[in-house]
N, C-alpha and C positions, 0 to 999 in steps of 0.2 A: 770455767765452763758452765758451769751454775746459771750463768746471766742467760745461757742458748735455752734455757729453759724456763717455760711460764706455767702459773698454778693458779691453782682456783681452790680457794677455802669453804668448808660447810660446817656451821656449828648448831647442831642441836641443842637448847637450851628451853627447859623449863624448870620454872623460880628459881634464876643463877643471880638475885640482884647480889646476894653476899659477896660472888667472886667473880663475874662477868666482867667488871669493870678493868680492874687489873690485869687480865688476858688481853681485852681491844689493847690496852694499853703497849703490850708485848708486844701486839701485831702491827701496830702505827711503828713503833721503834724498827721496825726491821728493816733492815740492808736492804734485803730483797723483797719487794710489796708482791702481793698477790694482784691479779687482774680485776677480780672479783673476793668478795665477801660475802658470804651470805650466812646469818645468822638467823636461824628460824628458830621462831617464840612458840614452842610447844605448848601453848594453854598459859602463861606463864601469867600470874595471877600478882606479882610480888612488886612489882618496879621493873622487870627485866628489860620490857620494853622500852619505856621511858632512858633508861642508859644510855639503852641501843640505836635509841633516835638520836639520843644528842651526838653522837659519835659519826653517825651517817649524814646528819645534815651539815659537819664536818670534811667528811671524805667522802667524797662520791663512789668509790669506788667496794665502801661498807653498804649493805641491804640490809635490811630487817624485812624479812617476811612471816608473818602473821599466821599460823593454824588455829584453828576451833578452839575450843576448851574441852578437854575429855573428863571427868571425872576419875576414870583409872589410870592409876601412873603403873606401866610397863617398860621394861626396854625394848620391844617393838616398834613402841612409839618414835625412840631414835632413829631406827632406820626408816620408820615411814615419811619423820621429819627429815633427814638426809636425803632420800628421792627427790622431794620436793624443791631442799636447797638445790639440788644439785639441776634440778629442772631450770631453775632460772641463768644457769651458766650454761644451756647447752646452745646459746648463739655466741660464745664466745670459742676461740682457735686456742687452744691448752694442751699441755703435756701431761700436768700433775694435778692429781687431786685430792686436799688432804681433808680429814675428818678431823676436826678439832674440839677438845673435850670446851665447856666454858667453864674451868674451875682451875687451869692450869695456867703458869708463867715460865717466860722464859728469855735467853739474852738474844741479842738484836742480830746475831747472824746465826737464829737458831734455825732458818729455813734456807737459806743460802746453804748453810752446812750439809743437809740432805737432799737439796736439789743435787749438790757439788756430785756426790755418792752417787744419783741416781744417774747423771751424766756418764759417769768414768763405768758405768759397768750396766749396758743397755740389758740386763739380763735381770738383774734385781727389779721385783715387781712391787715389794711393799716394805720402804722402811722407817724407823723411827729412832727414840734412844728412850734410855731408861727414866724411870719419874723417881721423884723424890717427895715420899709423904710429909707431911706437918710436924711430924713425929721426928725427921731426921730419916727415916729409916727407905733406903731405898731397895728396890724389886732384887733377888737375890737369881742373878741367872745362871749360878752355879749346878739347879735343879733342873732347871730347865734348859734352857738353849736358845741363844743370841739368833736363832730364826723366829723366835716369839717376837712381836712385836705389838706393846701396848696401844691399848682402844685409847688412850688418852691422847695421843697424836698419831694417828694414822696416813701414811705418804703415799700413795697408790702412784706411780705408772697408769698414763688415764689407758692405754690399751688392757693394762692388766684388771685393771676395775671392772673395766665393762666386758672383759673374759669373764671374772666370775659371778656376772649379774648382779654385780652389788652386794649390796647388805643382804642378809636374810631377816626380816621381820619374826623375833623370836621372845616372847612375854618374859622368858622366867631369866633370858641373857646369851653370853656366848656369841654375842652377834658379830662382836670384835674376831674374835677366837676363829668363828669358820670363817671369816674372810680371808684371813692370812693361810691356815690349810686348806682352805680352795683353790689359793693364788699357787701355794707348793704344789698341788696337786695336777693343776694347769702346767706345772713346770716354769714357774716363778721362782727366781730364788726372793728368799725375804731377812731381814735382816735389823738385827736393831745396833746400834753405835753407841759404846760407852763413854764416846770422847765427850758428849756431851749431855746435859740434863736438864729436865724439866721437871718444874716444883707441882706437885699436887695440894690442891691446899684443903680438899677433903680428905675423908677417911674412905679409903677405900671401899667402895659396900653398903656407904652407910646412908647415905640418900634417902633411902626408904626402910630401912633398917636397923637393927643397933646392932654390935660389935659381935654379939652370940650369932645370933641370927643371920647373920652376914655371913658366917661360916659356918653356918648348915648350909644357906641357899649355893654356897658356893664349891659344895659338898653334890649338891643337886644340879651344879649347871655342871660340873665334871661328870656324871652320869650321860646327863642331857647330850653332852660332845660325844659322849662314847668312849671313853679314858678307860685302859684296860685292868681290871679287878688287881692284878698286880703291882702296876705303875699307883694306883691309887692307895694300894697300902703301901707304899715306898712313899709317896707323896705323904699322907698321913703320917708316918713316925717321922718322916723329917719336920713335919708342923710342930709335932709336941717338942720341940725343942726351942720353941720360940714363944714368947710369952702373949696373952697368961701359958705361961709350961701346963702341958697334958691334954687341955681345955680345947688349946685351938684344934689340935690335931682328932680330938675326937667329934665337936663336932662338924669337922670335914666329913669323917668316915662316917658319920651318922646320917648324916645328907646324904650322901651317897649310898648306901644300902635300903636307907628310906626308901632312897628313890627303885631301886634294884628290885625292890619288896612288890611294891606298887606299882609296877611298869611303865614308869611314867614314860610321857610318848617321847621319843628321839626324832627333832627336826631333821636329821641329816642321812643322808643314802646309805646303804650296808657298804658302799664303794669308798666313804668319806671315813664310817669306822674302822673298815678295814686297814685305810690310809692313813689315818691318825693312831689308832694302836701299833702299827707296824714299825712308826717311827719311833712312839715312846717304848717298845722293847728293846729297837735298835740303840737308842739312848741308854735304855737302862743297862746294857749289852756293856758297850762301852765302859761305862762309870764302872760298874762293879770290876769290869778287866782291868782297868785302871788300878782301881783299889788291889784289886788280889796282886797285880803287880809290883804294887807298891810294898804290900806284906814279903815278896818273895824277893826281892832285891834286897830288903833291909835284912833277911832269915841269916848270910852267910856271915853277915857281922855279929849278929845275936852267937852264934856256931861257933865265932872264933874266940870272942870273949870267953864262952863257955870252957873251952880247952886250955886257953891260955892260962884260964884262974886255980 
């Protein structure tokens, strides 16, 4: 069913020559070809371009389009390069539209796979699957919840895209994050698929930052979203249990009360916080019932042991 459906790629890249190459490579391999390509060179000062040429003057159906050169690197910048790509596919007739990291690989029916998904259930507005870092170490959705679905490959339903206007142009991040609880909020379902995965071949964060630093700002873009003071000290202790132990988890909650301190401004409507906290309580809600249930089901065995001895 996968095949009734056609897509159209956009990939933000600036300075990806280390990993760009590898990715096209992922996307020529695949079962299913997109209609279009559009790979836009954010300022890309490194070789990106030059890659991107030789791979387009290969496949007609690869673009390389060209933006300015800015001096500041933001994540705003993504989304304002994604308009753009996505400007060049709007004389083409498409179903899907994905957002593609350029530092990511993956196997040859990696988009067949989520076309298949989006076919069989017209309700799902944005999906993906999980990434697997350099490290080995892949995204943990036992905290979170298989409606997250990572900025590193993005699958919009083009109706549901252009419900929630797109990207949001936002400096400090999170641009991934509101699109997907925009698309919920619209009444999207979204959804990510463990049956399959894709390799990240950066450090999460680290683009413009090192390992510390990565986890304050990411400390500051859970503020920024509007993460509620509870869920965020629940998120926090569960970091400190992942290495470096203590470190990370603190400066999560550090970023985040920084941010708390200092007001920093919230891109998003009181309608979106509300929407988004309401979920992560409902979540938290859950889990802990779960847990407590789990304590009170094991209790009458601990009871019998006790009497029997």
């Amino acid at each position: 069913m996968s095949s009734l459906l056609s897509y159209v790629l956009v990939t933000p890249a600036r300075n990806e020559a280390r990993f760009i190459e590898s990715t096209i490579q992922s996307v020529v391999a695949q079962t299913s070809r997109p209609l279009r390509w559009v790979i836009v060179s954010d300022g890309s000062t490194d070789g990106t371009d030059e890659i991107v040429s030789r791979y387009a003057d290969l496949h007609d159906w690869i673009e390389l389009l060209r933006m300015p050169e800015r001096k500041e690197r933001h994540f705003a910048g993504k989304a304002y390069a994604f308009r753009a790509g996505k400007g060049r596919t709007d004389d083409l007739s498409y179903d899907v539209i994905a957002s593609l990291d350029a530092d990511i690989t993956f196997d040859s029916e990696y988009f067949s796979f989520l076309l298949g998904k989006l076919a069989v259930d017209p309700a799902l507005g944005v999906v993906g699957t999980p990434y697997e870092e350099k490290s080995g170490e892949i995204f943990d959705y036992r905290f979170t919840s298989l409606d997250h679905v990572s900025g590193a490959c993005q699958v919009f339903r083009r109706e549901c895209y252009e419900a929630i206007g797109g990207y949001v142009p936002v400096k400090r991040g999170t641009i991934d994050c509101i699109a997907v609880i925009s698309a919920r909020m619209k009444g999207w379902k979204t959804r990510t698929f463990t049956d399959k995965v894709c390799q990240h071949h950066r450090i999460t964060g680290t683009a413009q930052a090192s390992p510390a630093k990565a986890n304050f700002n990411t400390g500051v873009m859970d503020y920024v979203m509007g993460n509620h003071p509870l869920w965020q000290l629940f998120r926090a202790a569960y970091q400190i249990t992942k290495k470096p132990y203590i470190f990370r988890g603190l400066a999560l909650e550090t970023g985040y009360l920084w941010s708390f301190l200092r007001r920093v401004e919230r891109p998003v409507t009181r309608e979106f916080v509300k929407f988004h906290r309401r979920e992560q309580m409902a979540r938290l809600k859950s889990k802990l019932s779960l847990r407590s249930l789990a304590r009170n089901s094991a209790a009458p065995v601990h009871s019998e042991v006790r009497e029997n001895s």
